[in-house]
C-alpha positions in Angstrom: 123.2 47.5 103.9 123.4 50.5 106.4 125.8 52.0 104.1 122.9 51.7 100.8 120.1 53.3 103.1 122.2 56.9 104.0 123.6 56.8 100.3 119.4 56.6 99.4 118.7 59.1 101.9 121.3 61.6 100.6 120.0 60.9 96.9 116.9 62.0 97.9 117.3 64.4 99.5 119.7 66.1 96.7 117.0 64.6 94.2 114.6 67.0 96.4 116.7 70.6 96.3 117.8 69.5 92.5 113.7 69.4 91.6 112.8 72.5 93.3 116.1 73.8 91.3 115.0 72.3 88.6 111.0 72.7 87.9 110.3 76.5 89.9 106.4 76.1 88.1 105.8 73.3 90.0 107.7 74.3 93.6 105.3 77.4 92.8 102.1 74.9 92.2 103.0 73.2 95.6 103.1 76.0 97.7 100.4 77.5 96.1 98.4 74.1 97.2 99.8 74.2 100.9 98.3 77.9 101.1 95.5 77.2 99.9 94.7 74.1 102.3 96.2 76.5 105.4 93.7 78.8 104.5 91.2 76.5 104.5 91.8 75.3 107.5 92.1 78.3 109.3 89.9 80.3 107.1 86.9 80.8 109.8 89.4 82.0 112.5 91.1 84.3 110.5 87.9 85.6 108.7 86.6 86.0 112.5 89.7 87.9 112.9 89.9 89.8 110.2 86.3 91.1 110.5 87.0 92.3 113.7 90.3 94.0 112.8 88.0 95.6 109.8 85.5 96.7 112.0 88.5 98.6 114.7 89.6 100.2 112.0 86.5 101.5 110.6 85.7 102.7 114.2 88.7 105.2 114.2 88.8 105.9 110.8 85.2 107.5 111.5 86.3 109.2 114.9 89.3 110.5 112.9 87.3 111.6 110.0 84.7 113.6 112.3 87.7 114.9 114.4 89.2 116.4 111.4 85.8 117.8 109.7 85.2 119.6 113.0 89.1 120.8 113.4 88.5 121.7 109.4 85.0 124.2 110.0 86.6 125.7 112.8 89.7 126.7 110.6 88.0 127.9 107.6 85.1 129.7 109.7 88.4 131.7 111.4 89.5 132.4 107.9 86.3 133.3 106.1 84.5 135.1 108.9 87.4 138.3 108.9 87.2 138.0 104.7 83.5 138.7 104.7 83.7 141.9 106.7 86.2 142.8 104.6 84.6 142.0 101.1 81.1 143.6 102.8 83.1 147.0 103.4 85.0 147.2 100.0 81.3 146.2 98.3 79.5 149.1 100.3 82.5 151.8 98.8 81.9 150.2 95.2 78.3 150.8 95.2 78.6 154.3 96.4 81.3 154.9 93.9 79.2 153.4 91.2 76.2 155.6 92.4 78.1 158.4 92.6 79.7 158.3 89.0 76.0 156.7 87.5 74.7 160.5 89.2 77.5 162.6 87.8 77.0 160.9 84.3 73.2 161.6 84.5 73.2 164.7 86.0 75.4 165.8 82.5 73.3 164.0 80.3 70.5 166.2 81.8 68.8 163.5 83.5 67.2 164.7 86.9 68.0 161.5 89.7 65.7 160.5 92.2 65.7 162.8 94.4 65.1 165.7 92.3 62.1 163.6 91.0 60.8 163.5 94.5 61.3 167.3 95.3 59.8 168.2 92.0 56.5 165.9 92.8 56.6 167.3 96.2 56.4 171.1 94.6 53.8 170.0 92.7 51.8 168.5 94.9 51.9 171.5 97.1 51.0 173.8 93.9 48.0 171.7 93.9 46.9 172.0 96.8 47.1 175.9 96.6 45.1 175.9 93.4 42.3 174.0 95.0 41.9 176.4 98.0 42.3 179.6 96.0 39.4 178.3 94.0 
């Protein structure tokens, strides 16, 4: 009789690797099962965990992201700070340019410009004033 239980025991156990063999679905079902009851059991640690772990991480992802934005600003205000002088100086020669060629343009279309307005009502407000006292 010894020798019919080992014989049982090995056909089981080949019974057990020739089903797993056999039928992966179920194997699959099975495991899926024991997961799911692990995770149940240990859910509320490992939810405790996790939540902690989540918070950490937030914690320096926040430092980092500050560290960076700061690191950021002080690299582009060392960038942009030498390209405004520069854009301020080349606008200042592009105005004067422009005024300059806007006063040649007028001055040959006959056009008098602002300051010959201003000297002309200057002449004539001291004309004016002569004609009053030499009344």
């Amino acid at each position: 009789m010894a020798m019919k239980k080992s014989k049982t025991k090995q056909t089981a156990k080949k019974t057990r690797i020739d089903a797993t063999r056999v039928d992966p679905a179920r194997t699959l079902w099975l495991a899926g099962l024991g997961a799911a009851s692990i995770a149940r059991k240990q859910g509320g640690e490992m939810l405790s965990g996790l939540v902690v772990e989540g918070q950490d991480v937030q914690v320096r992802t926040q430092k980092l992201a500050k560290e960076l934005k700061s690191d950021a600003k002080a690299q582009i205000k060392g960038v942009i700070t030498p390209m405004r002088a520069s854009i301020r100086k080349k606008a200042a020669k592009f105005s004067a340019a422009v005024q300059q060629g806007v006063a040649v343009a007028l001055a040959k279309l006959g056009i008098p410009s602002k300051a010959d307005i201003e000297e002309l009502t200057q002449r004539v407000a001291a004309l004016s004033r002569q004609l009053k006292t030499a009344k």
